[in-house]
mmJSON file of the N, C-alpha and C atoms, coordinates in Angstrom:
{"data_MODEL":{"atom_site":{
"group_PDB":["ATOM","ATOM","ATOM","ATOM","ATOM","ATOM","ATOM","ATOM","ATOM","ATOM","ATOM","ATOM","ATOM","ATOM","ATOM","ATOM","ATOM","ATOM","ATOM","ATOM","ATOM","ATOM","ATOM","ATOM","ATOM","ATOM","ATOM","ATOM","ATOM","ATOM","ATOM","ATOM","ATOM","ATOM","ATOM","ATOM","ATOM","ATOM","ATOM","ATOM","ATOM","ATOM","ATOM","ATOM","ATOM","ATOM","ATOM","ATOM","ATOM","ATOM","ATOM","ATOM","ATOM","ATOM","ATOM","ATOM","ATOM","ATOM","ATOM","ATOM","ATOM","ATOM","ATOM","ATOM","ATOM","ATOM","ATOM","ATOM","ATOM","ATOM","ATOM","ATOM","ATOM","ATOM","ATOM","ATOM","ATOM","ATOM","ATOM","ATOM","ATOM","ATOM","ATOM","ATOM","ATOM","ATOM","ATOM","ATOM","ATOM","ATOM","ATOM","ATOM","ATOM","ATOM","ATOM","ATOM","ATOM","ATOM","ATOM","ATOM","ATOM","ATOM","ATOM","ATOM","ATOM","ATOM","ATOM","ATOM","ATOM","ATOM","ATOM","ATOM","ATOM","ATOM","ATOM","ATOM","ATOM","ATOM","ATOM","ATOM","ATOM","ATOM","ATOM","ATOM","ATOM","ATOM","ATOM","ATOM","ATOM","ATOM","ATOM","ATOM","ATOM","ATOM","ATOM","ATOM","ATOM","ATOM","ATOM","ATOM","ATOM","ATOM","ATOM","ATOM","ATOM","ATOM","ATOM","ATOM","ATOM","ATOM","ATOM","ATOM","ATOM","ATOM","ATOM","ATOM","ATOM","ATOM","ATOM","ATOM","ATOM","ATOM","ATOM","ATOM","ATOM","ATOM","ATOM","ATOM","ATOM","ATOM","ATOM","ATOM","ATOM","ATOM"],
"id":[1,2,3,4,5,6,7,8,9,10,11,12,13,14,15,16,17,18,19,20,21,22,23,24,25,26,27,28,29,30,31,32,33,34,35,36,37,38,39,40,41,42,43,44,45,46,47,48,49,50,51,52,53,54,55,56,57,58,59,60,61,62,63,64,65,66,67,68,69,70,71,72,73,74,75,76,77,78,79,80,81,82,83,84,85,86,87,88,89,90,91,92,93,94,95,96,97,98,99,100,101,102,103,104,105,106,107,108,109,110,111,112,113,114,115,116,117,118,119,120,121,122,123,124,125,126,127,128,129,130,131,132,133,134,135,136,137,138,139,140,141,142,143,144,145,146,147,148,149,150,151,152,153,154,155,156,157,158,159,160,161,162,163,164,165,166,167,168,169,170,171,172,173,174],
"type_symbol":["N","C","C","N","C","C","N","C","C","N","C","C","N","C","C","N","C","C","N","C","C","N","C","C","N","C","C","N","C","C","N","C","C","N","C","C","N","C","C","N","C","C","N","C","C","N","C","C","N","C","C","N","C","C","N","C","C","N","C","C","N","C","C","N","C","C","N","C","C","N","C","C","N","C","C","N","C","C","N","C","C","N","C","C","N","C","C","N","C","C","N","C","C","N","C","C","N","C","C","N","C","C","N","C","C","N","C","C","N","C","C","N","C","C","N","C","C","N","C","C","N","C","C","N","C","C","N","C","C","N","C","C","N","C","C","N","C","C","N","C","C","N","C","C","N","C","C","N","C","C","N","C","C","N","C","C","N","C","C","N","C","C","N","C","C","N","C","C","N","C","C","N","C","C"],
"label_atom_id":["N","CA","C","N","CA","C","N","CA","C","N","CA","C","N","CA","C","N","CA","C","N","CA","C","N","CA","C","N","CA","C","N","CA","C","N","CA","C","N","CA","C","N","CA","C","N","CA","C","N","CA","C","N","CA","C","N","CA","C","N","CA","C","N","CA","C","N","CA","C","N","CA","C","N","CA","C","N","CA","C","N","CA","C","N","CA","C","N","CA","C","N","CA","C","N","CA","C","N","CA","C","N","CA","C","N","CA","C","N","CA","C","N","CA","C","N","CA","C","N","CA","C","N","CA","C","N","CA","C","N","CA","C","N","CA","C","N","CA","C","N","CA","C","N","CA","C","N","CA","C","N","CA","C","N","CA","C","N","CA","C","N","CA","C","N","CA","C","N","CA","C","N","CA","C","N","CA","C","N","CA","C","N","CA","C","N","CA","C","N","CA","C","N","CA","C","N","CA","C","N","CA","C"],
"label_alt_id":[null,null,null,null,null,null,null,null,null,null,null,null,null,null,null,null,null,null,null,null,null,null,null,null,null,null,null,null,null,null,null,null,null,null,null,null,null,null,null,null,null,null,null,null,null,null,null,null,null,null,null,null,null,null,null,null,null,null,null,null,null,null,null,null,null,null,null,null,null,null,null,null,null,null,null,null,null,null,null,null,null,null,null,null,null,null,null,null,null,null,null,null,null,null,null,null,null,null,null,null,null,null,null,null,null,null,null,null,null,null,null,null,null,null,null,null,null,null,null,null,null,null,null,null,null,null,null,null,null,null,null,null,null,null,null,null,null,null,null,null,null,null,null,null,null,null,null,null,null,null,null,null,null,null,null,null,null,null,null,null,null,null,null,null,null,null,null,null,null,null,null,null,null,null],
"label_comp_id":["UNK","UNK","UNK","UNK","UNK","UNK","UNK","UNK","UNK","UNK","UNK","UNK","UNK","UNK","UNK","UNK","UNK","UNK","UNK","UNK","UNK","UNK","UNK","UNK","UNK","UNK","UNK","UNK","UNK","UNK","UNK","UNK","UNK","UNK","UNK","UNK","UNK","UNK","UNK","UNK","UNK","UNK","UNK","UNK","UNK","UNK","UNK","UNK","UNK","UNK","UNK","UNK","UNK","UNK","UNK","UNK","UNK","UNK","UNK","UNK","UNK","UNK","UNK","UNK","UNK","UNK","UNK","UNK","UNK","UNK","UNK","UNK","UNK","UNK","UNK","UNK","UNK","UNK","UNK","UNK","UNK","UNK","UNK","UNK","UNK","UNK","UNK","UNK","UNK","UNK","UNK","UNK","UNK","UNK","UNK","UNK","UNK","UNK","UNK","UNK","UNK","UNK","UNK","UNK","UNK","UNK","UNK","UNK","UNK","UNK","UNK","UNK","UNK","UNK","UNK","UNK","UNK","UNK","UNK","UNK","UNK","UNK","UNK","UNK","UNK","UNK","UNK","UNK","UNK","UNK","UNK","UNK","UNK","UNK","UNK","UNK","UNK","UNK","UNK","UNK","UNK","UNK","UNK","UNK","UNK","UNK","UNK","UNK","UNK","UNK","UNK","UNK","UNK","UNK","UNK","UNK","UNK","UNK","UNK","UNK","UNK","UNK","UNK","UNK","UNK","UNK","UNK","UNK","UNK","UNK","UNK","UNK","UNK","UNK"],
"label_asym_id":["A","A","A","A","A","A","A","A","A","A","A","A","A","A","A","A","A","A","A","A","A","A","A","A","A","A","A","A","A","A","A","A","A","A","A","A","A","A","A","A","A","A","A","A","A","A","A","A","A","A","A","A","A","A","A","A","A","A","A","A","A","A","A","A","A","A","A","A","A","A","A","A","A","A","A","A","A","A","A","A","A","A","A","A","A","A","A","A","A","A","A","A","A","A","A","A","A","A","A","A","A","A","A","A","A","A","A","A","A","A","A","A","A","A","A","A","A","A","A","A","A","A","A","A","A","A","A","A","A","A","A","A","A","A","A","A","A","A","A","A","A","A","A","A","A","A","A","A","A","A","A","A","A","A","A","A","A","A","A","A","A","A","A","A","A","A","A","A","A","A","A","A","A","A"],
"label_entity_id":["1","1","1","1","1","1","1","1","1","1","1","1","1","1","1","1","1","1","1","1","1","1","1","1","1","1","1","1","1","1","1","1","1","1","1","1","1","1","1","1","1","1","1","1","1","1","1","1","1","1","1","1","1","1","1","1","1","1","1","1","1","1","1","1","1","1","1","1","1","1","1","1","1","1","1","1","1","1","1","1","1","1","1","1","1","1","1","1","1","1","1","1","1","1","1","1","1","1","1","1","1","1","1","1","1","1","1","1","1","1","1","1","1","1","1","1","1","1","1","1","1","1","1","1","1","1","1","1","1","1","1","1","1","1","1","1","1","1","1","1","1","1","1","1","1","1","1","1","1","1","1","1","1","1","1","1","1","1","1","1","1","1","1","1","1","1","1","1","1","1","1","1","1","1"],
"label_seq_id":[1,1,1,2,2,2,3,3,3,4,4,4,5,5,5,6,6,6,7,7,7,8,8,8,9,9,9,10,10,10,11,11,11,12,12,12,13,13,13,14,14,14,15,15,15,16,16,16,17,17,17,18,18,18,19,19,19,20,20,20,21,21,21,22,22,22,23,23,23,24,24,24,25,25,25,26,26,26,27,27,27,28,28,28,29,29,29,30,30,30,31,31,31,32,32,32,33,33,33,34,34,34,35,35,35,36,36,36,37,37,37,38,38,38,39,39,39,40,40,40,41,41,41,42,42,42,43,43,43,44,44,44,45,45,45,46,46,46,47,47,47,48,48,48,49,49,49,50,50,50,51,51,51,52,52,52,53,53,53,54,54,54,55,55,55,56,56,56,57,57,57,58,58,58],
"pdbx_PDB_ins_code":[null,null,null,null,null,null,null,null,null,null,null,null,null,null,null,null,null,null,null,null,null,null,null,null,null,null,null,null,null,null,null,null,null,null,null,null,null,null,null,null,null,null,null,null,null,null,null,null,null,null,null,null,null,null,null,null,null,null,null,null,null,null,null,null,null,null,null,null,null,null,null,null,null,null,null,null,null,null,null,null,null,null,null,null,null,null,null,null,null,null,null,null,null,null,null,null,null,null,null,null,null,null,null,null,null,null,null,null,null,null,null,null,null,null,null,null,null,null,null,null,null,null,null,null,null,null,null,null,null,null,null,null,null,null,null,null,null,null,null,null,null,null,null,null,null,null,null,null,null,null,null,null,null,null,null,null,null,null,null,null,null,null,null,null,null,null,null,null,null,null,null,null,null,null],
"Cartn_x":[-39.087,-40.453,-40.578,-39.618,-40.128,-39.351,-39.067,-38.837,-40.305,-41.151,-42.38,-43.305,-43.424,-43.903,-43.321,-42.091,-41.671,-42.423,-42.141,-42.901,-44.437,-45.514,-46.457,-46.74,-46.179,-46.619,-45.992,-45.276,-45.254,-46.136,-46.894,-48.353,-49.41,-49.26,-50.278,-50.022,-48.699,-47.897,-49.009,-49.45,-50.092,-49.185,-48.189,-47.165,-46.167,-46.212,-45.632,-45.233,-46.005,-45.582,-45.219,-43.872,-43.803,-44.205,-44.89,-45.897,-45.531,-44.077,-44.231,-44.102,-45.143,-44.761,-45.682,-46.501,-48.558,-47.934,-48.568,-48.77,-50.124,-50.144,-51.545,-52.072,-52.986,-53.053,-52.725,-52.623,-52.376,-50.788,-50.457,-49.346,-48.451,-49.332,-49.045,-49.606,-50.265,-50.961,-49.466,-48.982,-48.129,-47.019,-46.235,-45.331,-45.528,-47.018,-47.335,-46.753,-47.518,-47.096,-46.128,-44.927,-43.682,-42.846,-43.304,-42.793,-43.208,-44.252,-44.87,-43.759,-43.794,-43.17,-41.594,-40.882,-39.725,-39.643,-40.464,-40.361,-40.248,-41.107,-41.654,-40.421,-39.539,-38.215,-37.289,-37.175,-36.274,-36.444,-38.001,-38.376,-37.559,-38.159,-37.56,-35.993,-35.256,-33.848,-33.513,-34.247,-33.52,-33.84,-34.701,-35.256,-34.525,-34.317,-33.048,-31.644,-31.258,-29.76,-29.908,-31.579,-30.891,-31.034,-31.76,-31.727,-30.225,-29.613,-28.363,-27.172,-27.369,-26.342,-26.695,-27.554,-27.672,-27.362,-27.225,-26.021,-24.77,-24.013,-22.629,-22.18,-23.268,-22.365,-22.352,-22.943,-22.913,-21.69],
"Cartn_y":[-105.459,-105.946,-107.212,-108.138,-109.219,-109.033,-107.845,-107.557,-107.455,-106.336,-106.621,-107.306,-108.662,-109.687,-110.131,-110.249,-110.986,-110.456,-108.784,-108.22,-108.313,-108.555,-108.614,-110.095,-110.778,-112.186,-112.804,-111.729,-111.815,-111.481,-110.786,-110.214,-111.215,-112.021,-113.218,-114.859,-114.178,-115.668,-115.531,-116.278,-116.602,-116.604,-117.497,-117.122,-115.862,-115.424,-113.907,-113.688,-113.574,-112.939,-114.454,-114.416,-114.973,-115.394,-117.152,-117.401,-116.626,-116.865,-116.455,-114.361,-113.826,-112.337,-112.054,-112.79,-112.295,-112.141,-110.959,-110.383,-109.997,-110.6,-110.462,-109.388,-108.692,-107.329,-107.049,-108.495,-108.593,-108.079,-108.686,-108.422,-106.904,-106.082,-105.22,-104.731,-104.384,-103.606,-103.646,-104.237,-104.841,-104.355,-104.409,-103.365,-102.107,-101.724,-100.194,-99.952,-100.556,-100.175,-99.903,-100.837,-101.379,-100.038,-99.835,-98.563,-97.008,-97.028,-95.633,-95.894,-96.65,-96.728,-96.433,-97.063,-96.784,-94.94,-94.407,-92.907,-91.698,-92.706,-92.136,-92.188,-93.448,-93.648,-92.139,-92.529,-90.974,-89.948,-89.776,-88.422,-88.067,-88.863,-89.12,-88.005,-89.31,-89.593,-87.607,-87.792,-86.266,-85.019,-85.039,-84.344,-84.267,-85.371,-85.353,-85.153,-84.99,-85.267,-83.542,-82.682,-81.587,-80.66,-81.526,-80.953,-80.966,-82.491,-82.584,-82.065,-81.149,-79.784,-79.032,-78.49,-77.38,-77.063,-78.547,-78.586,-78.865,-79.318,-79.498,-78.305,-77.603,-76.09,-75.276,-75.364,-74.619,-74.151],
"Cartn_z":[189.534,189.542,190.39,190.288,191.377,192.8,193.208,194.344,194.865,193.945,194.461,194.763,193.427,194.027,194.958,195.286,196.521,198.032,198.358,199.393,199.288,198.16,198.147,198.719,198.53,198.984,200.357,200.912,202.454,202.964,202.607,203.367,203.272,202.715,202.788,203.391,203.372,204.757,205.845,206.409,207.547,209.082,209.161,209.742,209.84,209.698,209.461,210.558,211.651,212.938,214.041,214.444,215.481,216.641,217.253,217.728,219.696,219.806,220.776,221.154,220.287,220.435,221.129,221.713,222.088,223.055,223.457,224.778,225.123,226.5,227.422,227.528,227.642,228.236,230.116,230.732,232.111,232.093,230.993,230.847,230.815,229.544,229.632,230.499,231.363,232.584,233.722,233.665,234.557,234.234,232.927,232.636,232.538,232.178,232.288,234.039,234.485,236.269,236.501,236.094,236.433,235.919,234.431,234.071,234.556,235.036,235.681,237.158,237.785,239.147,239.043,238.007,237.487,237.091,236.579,236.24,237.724,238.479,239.772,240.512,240.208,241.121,240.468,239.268,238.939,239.136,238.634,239.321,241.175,241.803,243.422,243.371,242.844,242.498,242.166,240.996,240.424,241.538,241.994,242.951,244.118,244.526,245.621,245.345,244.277,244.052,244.115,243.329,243.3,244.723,245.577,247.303,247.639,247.222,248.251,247.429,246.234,245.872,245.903,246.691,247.34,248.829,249.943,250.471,250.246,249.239,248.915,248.379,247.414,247.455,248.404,249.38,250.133,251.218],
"occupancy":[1.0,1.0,1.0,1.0,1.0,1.0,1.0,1.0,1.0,1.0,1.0,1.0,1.0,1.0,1.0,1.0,1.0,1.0,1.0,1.0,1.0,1.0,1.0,1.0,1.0,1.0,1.0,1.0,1.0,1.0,1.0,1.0,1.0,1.0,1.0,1.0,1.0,1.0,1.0,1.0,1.0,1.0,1.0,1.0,1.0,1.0,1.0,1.0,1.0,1.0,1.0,1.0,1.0,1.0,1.0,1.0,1.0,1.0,1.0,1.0,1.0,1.0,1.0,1.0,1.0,1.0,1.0,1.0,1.0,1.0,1.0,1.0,1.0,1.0,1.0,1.0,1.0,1.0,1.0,1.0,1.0,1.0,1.0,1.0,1.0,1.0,1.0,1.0,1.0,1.0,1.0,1.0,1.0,1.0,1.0,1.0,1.0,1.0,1.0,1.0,1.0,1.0,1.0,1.0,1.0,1.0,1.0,1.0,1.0,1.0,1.0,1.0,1.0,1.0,1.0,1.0,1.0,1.0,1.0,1.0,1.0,1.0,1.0,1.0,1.0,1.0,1.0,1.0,1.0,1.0,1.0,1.0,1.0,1.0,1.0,1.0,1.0,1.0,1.0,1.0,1.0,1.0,1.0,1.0,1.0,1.0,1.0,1.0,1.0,1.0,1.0,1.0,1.0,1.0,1.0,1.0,1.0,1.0,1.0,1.0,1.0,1.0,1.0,1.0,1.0,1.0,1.0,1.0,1.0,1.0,1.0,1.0,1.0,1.0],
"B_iso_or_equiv":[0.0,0.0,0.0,0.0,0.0,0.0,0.0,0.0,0.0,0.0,0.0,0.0,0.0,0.0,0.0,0.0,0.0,0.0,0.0,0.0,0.0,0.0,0.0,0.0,0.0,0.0,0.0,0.0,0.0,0.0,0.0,0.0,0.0,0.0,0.0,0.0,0.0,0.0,0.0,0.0,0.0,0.0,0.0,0.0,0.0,0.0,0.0,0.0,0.0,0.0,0.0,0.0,0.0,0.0,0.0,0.0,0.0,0.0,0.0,0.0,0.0,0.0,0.0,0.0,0.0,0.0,0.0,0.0,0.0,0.0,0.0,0.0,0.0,0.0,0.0,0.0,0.0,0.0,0.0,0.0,0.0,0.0,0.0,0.0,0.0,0.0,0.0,0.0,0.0,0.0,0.0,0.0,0.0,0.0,0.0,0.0,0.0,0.0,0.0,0.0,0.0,0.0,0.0,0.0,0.0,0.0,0.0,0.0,0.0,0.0,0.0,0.0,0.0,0.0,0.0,0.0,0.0,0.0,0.0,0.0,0.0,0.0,0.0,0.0,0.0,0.0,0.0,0.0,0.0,0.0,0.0,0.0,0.0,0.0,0.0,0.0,0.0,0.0,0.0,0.0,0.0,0.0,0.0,0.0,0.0,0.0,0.0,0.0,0.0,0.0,0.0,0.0,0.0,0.0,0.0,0.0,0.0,0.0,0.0,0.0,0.0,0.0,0.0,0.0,0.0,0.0,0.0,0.0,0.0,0.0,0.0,0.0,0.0,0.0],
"pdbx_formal_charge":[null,null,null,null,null,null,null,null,null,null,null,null,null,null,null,null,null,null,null,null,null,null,null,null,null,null,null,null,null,null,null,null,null,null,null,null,null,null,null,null,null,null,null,null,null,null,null,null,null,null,null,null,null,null,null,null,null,null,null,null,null,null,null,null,null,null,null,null,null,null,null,null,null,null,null,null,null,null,null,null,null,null,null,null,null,null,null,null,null,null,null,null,null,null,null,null,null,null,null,null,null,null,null,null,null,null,null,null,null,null,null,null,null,null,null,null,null,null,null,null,null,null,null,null,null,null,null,null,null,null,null,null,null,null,null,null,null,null,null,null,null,null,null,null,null,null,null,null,null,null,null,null,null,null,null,null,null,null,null,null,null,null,null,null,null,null,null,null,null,null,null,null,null,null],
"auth_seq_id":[1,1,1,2,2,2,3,3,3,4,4,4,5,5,5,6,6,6,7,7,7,8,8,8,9,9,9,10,10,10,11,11,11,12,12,12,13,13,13,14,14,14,15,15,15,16,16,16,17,17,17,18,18,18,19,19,19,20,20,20,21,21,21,22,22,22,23,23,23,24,24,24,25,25,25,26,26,26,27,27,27,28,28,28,29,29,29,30,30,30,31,31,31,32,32,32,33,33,33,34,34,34,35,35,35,36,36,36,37,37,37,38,38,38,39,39,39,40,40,40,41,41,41,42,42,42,43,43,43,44,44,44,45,45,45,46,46,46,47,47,47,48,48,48,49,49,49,50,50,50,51,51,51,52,52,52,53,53,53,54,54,54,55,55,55,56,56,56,57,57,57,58,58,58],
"auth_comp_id":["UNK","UNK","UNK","UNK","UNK","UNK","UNK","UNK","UNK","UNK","UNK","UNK","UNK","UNK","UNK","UNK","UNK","UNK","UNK","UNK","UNK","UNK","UNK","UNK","UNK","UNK","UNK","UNK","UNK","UNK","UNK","UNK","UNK","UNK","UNK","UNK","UNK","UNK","UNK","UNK","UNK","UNK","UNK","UNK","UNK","UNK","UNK","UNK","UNK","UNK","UNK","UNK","UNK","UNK","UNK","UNK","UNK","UNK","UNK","UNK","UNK","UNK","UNK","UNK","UNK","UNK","UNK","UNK","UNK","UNK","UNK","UNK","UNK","UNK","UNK","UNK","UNK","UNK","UNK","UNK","UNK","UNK","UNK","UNK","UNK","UNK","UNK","UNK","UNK","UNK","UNK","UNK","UNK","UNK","UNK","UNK","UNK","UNK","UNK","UNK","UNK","UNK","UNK","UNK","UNK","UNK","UNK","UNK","UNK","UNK","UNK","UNK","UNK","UNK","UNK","UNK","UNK","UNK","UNK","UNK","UNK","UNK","UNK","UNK","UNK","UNK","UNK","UNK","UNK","UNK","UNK","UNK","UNK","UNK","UNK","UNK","UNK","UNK","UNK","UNK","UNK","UNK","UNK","UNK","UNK","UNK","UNK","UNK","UNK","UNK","UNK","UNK","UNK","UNK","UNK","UNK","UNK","UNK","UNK","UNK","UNK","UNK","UNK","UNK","UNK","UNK","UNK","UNK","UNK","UNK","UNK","UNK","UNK","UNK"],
"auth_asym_id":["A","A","A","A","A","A","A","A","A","A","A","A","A","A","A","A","A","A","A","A","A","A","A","A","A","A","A","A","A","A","A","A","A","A","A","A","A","A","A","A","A","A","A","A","A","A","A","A","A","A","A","A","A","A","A","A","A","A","A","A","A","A","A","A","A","A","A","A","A","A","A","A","A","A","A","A","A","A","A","A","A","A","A","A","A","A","A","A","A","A","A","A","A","A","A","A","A","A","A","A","A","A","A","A","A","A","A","A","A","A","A","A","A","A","A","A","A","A","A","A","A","A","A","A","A","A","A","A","A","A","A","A","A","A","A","A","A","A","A","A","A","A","A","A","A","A","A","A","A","A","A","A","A","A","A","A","A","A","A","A","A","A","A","A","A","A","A","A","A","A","A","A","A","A"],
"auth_atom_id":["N","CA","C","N","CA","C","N","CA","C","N","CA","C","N","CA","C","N","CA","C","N","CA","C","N","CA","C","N","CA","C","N","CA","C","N","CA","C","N","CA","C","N","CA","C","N","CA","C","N","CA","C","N","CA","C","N","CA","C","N","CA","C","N","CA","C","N","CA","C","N","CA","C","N","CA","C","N","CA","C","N","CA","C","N","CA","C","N","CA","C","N","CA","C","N","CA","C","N","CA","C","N","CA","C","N","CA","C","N","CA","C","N","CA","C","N","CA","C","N","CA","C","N","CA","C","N","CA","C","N","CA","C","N","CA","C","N","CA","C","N","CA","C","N","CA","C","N","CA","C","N","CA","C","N","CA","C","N","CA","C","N","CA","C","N","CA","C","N","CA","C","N","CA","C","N","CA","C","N","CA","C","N","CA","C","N","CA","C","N","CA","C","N","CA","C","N","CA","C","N","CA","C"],
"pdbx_PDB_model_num":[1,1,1,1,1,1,1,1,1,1,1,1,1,1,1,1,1,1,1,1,1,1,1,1,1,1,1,1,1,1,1,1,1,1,1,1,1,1,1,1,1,1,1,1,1,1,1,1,1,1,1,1,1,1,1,1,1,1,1,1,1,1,1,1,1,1,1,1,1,1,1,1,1,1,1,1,1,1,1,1,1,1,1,1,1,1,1,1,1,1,1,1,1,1,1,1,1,1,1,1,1,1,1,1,1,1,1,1,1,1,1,1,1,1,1,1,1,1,1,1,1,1,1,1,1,1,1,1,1,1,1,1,1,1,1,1,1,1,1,1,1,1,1,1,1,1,1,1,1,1,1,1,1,1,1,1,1,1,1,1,1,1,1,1,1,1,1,1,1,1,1,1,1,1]
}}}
């Protein structure tokens, strides 16, 4: 039972969440990018690796 009070009265800490966790939305816009461009590189990558075994088996 006072496990529960204990977790019930974390939810009313004010501090709770760590001041430096905010993130911008500039922010995320920017890792969205960063990560779409990163997918786009592999995509590339896989695509070519499977062109250039289809000259090595050859």
């Amino acid at each position: 039972m006072d496990i529960k009070k204990n977790m019930g009265s974390s939810n009313n800490n004010p501090n709770f969440f760590y001041k430096e966790m905010i993130i911008t939305k500039k922010s995320l816009n920017e890792n969205q990018l960063k990560l779409t461009y990163q997918k786009q590189l592999i995509s590339d990558l896989d695509y070519k690796h499977k062109e250039w075994s289809k000259f090595v088996g050859s």
